[in-house]
TIDONU-587897 format. One record per residue (C-alpha): residue number from 1; residue in three letters; x, y, z. Coordinates in Angstrom, 1 decimal. Layout:
+-----+---------+--------+--------+--------+
! num ! residuo !     c1 !     c2 !     c3 !
+-----+---------+--------+--------+--------+
! NUM !     ALA !      X !      Y !      Z !
...
+-----+---------+--------+--------+--------+
END
This chain:
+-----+---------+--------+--------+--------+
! num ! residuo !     c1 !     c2 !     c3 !
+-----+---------+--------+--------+--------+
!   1 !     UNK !    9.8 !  -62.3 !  187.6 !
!   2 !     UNK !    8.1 !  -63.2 !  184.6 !
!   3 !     UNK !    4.7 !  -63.3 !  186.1 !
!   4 !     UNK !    5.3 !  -60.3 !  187.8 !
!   5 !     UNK !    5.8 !  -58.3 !  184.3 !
!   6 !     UNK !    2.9 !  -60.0 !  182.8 !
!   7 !     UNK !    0.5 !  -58.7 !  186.0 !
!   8 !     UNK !    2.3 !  -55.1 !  186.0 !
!   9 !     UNK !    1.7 !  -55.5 !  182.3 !
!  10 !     UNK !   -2.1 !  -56.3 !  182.4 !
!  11 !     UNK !   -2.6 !  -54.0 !  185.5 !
!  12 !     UNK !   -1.6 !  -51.2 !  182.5 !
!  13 !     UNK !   -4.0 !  -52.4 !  180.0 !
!  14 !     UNK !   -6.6 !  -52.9 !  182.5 !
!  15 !     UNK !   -6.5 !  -49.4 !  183.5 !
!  16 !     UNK !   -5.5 !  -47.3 !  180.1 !
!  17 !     UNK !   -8.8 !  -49.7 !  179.2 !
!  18 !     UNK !  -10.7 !  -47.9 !  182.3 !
!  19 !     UNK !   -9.8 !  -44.6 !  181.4 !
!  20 !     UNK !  -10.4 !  -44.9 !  177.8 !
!  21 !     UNK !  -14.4 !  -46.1 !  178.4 !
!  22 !     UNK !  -14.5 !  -43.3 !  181.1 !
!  23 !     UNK !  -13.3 !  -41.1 !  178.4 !
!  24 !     UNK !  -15.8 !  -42.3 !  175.9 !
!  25 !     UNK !  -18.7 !  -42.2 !  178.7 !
!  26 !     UNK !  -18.1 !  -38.6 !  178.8 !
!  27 !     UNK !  -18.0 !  -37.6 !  175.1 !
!  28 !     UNK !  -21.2 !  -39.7 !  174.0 !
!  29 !     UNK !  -23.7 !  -36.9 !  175.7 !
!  30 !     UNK !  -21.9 !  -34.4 !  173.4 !
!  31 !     UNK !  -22.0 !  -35.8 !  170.3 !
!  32 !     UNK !  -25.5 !  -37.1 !  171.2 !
!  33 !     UNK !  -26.8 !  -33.6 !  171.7 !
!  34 !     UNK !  -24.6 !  -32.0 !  168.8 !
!  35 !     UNK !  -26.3 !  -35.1 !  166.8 !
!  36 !     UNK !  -29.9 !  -34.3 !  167.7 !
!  37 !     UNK !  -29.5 !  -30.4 !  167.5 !
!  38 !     UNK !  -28.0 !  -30.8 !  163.9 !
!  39 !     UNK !  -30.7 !  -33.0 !  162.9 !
!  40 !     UNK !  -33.0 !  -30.8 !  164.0 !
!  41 !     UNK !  -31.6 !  -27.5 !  163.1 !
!  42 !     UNK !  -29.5 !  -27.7 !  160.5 !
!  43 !     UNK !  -32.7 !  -28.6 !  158.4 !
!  44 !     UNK !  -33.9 !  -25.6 !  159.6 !
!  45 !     UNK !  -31.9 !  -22.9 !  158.3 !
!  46 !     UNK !  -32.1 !  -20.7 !  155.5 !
!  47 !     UNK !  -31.0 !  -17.5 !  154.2 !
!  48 !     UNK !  -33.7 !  -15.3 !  155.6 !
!  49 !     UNK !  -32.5 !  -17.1 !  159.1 !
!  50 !     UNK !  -29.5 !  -14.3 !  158.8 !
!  51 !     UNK !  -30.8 !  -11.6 !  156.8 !
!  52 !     UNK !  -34.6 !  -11.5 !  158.3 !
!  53 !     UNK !  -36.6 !  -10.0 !  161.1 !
!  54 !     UNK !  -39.1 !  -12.1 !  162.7 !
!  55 !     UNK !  -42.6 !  -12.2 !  161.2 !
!  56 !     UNK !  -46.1 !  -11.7 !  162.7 !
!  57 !     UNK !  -47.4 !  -13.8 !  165.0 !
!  58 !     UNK !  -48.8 !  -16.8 !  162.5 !
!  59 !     UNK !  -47.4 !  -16.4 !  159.4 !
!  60 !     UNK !  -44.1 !  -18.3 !  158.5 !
!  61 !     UNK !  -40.5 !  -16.9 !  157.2 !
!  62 !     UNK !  -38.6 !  -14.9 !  159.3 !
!  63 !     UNK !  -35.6 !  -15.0 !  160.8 !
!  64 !     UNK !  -33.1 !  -14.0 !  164.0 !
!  65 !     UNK !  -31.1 !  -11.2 !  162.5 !
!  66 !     UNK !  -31.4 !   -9.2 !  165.3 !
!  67 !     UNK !  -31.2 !  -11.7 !  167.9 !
!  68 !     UNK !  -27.9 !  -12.9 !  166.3 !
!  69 !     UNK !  -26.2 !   -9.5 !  166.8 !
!  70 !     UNK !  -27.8 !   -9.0 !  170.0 !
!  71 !     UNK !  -25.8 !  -12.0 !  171.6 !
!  72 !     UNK !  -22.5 !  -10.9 !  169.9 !
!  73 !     UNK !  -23.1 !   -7.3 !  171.0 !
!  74 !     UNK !  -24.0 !   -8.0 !  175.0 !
!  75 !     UNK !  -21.2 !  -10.4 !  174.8 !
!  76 !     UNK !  -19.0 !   -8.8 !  173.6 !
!  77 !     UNK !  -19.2 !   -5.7 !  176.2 !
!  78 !     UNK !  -19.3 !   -8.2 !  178.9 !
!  79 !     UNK !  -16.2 !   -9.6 !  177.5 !
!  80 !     UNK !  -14.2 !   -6.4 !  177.1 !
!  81 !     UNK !  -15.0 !   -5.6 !  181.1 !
!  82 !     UNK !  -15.0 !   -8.8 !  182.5 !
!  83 !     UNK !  -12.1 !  -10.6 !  180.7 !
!  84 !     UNK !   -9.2 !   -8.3 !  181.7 !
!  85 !     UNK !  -10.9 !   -7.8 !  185.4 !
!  86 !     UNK !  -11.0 !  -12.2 !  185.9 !
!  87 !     UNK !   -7.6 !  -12.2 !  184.1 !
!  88 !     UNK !   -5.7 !  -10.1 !  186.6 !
!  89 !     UNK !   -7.7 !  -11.5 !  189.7 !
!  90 !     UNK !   -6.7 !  -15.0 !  188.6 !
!  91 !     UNK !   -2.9 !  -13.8 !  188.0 !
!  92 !     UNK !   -3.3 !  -12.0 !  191.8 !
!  93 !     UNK !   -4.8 !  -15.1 !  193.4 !
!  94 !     UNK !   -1.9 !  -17.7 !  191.3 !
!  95 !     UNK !    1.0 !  -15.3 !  192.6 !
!  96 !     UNK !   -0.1 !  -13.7 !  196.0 !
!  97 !     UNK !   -2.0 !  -16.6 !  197.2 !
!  98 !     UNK !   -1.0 !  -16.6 !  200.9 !
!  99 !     UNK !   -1.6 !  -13.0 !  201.8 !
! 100 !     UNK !   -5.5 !  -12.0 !  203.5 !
! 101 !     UNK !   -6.5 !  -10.1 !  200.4 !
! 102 !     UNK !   -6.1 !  -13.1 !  198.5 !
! 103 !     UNK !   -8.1 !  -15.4 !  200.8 !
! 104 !     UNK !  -10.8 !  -13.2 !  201.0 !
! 105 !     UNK !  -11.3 !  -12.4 !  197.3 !
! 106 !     UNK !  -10.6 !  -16.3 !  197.1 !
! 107 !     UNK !  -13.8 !  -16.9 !  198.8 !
! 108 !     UNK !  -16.1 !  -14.4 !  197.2 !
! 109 !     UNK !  -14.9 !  -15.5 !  194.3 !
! 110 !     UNK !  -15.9 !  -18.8 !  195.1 !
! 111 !     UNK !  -19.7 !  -17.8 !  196.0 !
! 112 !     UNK !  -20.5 !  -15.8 !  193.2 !
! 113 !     UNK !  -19.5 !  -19.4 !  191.4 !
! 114 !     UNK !  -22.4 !  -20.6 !  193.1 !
! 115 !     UNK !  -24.7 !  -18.4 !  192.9 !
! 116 !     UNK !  -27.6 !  -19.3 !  190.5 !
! 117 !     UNK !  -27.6 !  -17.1 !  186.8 !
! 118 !     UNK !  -31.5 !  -16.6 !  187.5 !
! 119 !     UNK !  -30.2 !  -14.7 !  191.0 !
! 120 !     UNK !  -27.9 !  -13.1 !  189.3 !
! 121 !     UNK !  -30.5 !  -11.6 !  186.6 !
! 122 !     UNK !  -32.2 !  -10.2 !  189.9 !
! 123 !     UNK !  -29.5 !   -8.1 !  191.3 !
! 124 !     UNK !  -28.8 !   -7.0 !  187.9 !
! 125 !     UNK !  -32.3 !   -5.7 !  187.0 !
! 126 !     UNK !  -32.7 !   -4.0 !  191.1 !
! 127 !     UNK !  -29.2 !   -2.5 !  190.6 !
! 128 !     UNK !  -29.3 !   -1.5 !  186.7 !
! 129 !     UNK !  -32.4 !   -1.8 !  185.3 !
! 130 !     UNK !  -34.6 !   -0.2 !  188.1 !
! 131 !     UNK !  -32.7 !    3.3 !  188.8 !
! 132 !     UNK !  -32.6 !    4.0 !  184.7 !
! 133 !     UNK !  -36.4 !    2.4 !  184.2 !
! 134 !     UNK !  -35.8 !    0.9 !  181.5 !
! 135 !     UNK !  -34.5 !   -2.8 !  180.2 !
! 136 !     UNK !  -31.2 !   -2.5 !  178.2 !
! 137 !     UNK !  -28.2 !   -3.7 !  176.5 !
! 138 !     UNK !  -25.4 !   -2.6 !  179.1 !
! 139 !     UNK !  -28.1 !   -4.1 !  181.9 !
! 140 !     UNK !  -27.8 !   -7.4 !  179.9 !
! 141 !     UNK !  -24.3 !   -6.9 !  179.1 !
! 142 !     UNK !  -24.0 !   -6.4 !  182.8 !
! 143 !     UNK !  -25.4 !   -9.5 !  184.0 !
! 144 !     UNK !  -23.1 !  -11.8 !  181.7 !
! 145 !     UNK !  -20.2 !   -9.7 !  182.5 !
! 146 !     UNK !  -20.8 !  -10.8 !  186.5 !
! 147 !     UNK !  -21.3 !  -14.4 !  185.3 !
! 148 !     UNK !  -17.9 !  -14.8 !  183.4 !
! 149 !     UNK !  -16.0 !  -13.0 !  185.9 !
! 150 !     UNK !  -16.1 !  -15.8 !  188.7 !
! 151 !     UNK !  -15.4 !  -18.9 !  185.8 !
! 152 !     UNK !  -12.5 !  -16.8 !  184.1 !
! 153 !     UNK !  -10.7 !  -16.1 !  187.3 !
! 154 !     UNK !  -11.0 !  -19.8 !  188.9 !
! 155 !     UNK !   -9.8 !  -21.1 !  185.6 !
! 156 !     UNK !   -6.8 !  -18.6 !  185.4 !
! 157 !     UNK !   -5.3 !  -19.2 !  188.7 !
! 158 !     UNK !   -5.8 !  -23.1 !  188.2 !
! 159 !     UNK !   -3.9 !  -23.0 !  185.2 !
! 160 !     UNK !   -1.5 !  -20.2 !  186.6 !
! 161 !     UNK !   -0.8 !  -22.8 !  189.6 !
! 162 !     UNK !    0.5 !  -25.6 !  186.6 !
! 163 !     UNK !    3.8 !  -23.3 !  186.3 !
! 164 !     UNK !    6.6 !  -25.2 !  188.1 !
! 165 !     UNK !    7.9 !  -22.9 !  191.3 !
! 166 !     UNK !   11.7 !  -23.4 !  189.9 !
! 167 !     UNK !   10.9 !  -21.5 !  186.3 !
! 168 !     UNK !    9.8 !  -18.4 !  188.5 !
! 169 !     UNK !   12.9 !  -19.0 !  191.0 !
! 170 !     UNK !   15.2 !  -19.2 !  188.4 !
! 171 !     UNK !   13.9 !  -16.2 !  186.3 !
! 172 !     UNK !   13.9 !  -14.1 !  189.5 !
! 173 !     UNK !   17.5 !  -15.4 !  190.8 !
! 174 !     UNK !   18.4 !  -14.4 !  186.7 !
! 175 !     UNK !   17.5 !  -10.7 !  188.2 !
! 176 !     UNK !   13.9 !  -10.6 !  186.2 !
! 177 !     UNK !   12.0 !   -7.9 !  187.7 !
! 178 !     UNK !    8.8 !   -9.9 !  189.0 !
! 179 !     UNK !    6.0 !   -8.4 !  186.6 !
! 180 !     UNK !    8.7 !   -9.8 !  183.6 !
! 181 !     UNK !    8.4 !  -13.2 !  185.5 !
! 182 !     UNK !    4.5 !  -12.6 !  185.9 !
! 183 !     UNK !    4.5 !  -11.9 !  181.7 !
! 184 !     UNK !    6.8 !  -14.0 !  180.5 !
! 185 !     UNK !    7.3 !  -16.7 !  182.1 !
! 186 !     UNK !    3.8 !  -17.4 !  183.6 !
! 187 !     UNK !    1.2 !  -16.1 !  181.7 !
! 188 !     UNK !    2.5 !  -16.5 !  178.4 !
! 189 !     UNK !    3.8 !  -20.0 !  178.5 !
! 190 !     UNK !    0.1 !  -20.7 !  179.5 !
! 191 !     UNK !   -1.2 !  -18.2 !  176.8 !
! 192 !     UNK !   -3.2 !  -21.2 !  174.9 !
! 193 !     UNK !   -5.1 !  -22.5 !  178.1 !
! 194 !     UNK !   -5.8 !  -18.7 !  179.4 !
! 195 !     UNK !   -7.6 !  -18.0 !  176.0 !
! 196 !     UNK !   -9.2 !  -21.9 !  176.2 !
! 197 !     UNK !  -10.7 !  -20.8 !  180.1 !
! 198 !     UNK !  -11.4 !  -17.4 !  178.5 !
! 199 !     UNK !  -13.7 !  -19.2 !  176.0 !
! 200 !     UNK !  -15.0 !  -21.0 !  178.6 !
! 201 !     UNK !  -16.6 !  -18.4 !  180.1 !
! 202 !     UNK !  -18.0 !  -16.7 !  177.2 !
! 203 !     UNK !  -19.3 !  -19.8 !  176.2 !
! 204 !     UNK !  -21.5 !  -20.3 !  179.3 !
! 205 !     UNK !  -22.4 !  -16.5 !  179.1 !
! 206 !     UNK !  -23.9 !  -16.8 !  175.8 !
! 207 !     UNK !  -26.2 !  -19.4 !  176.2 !
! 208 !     UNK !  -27.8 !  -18.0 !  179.6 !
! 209 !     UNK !  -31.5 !  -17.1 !  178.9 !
! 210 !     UNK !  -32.6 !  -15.8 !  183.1 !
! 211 !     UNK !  -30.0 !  -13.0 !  183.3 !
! 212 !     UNK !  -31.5 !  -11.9 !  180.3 !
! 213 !     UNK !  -35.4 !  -11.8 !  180.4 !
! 214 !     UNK !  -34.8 !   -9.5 !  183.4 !
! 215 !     UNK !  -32.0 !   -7.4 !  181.9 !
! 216 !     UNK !  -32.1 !   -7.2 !  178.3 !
! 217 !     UNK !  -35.5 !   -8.2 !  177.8 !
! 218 !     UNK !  -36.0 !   -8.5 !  174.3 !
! 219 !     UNK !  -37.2 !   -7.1 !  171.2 !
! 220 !     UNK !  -38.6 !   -8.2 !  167.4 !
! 221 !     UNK !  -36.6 !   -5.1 !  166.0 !
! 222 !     UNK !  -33.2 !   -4.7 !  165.1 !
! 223 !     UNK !  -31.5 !   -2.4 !  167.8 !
! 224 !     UNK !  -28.4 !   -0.4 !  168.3 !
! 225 !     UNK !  -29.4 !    1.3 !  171.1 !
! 226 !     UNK !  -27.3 !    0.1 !  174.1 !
! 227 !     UNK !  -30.1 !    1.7 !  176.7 !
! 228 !     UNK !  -32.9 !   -0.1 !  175.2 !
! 229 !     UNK !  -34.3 !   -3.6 !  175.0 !
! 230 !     UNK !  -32.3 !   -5.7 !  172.6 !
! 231 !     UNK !  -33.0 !   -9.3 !  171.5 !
! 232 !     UNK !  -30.4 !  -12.4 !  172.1 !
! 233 !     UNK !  -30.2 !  -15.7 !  170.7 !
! 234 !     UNK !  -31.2 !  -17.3 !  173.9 !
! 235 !     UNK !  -34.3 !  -15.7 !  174.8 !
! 236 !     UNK !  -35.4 !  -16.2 !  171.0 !
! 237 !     UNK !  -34.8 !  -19.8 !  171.4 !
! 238 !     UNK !  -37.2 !  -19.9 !  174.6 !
! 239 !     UNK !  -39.6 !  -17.7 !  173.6 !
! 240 !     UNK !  -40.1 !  -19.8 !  170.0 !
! 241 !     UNK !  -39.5 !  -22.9 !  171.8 !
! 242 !     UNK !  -42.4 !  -22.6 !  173.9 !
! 243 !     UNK !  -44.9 !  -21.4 !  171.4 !
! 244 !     UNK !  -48.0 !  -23.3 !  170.0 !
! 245 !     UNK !  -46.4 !  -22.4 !  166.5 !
! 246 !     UNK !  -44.6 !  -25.3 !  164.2 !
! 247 !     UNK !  -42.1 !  -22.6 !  162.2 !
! 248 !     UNK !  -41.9 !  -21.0 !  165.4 !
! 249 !     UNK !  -40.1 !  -24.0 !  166.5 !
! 250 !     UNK !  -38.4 !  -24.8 !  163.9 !
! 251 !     UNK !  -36.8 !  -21.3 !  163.8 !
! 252 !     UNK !  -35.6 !  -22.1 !  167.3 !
! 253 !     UNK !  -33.9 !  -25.2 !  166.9 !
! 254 !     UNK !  -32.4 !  -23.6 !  164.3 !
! 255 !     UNK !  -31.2 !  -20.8 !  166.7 !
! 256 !     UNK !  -29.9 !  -23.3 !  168.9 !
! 257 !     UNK !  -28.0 !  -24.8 !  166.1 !
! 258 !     UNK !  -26.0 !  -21.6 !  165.7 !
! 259 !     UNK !  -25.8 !  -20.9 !  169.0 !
! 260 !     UNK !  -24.0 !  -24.4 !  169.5 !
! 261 !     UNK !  -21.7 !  -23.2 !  166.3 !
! 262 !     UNK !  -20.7 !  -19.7 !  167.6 !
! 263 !     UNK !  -19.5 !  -21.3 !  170.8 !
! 264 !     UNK !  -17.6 !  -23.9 !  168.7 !
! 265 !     UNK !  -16.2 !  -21.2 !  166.8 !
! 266 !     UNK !  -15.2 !  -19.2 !  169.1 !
! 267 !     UNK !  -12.9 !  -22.3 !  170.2 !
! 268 !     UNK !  -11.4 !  -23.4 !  167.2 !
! 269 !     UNK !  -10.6 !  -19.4 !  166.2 !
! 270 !     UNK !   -8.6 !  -19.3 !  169.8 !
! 271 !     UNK !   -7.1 !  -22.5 !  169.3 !
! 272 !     UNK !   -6.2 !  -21.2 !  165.5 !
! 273 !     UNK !   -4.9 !  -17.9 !  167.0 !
! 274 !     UNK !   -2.2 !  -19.9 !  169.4 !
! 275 !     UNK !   -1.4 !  -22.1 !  167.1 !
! 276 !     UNK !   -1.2 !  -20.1 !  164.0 !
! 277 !     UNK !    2.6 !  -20.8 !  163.5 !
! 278 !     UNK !    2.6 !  -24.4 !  163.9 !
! 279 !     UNK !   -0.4 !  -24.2 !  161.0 !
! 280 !     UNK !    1.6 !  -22.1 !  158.6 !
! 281 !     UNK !    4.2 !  -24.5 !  158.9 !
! 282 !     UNK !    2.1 !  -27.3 !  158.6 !
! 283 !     UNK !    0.7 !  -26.3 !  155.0 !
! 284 !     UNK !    4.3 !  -24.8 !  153.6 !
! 285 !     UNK !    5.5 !  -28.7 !  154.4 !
! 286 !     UNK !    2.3 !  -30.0 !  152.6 !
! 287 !     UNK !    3.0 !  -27.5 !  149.8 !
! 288 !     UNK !    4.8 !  -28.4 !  146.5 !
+-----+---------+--------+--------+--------+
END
């Protein structure tokens, strides 16, 4: 018996051992590249970064102003379309996953997952940017709008799926109507993780660059025009990463720097935003 304990007892150190290095073996490429891209950027910024235009081709100064609220803008439209369309497809696919609609929307789903950014860039300029002429905003806005779509409603109905069968039973058999189950008991007792998958998606939308350069385009000037060209972070990055000037490329590892802190933002704001009780409470306990 004794020996038996002490193998059950290493088998559990041996493998909580396992997982831990697998654990570690994953984070060390993020704070590796989070490392470098601080080192590299954080050096770089300035004032002027925020407040400034770019400058002529050769002379230093400058900064990314305008591709700054680019990004946020094309985002955010994307956002405000695509985030309630992925939200309720994901809800549709979690509750109704047996009937033929759901199997087939299942399976588009699943190929526009795989379909490359850079493709989906093309269809966006043939469809958008061909019949008005022009490069655009809402083109852009568009294109990132078709690539969180597929992420946000995979990631809903996985974390939809997580709700144990007997909660919705026992709500129904309570005589719930089944949208109030839907609302309730499903969606909002997964509320943090929705808005964590939600992220996800806007996350990966704002750091594509290929649906962009045939969308969007770019500009050097500060726009508000939704049906013209307007700059983003990402295609600033590329387009000073591969020039033959040194403050050129400084300016966009600096870019990528706040590109990397946006994203992180945006995380730690949702997280805040769930947990904003349990933080209140945290600081009237640490209060005299």
């Amino acid at each position: 018996m004794n020996s038996s304990f002490k193998f059950r007892k290493f088998k559990n150190i041996f493998f909580m051992s396992l997982f831990a290095l697998s654990s570690l073996f994953v984070l060390i490429p993020l704070f590796l590249i989070f490392k470098y891209v601080f080192m590299m950027g954080a050096t770089s910024l300035n004032f002027d970064f925020f407040t400034q235009l770019p400058m002529p081709v050769g002379e230093d100064g400058g900064g990314m102003k305008h591709a700054i609220w680019g990004t946020l803008t094309m985002v955010g439209i994307a956002a405000s379309v695509a985030v309630p369309l992925g939200l309720f497809c994901g809800i549709y696919l979690s509750e109704f996953d047996k009937s033929p609609l759901a199997n087939a929307l299942r399976f588009c789903i699943d190929l526009l997952t795989g379909v490359p950014s850079i493709v989906i860039g093309i269809f966006a300029y043939i469809l958008v940017v061909v019949p008005f002429k022009s490069f655009s905003a809402l083109a852009g806005s568009f294109a990132l709008g078709i690539i969180i779509l597929p992420i946000l409603t995979r990631s809903t109905e996985e974390i939809l799926k997580l709700v144990p069968a007997h909660m919705k039973e026992a709500a129904l058999a309570l005589g719930m109507p089944r949208w109030k189950v839907i609302y309730y008991i499903v969606v909002r007792s997964n509320l943090s993780a929705l808005i964590t998958g939600m992220m996800l998606a806007l996350s990966r939308a704002a750091g594509e660059t290929a649906p962009l350069l045939f969308t969007a385009f770019g500009t050097r000037f500060l726009s508000f025009d939704l049906q013209s060209p307007m700059a983003s972070l990402p295609v600033q990055i590329y387009t000073y990463a591969i020039s033959p000037f040194d403050d050129w490329q400084r300016q966009a590892w600096a870019g990528a720097f706040v590109l990397i802190i946006l994203v992180l933002g945006l995380n730690l704001l949702s997280r805040c935003l769930i947990n904003y009780k349990a933080i209140i409470d945290f600081f009237k306990k640490g209060s005299p």
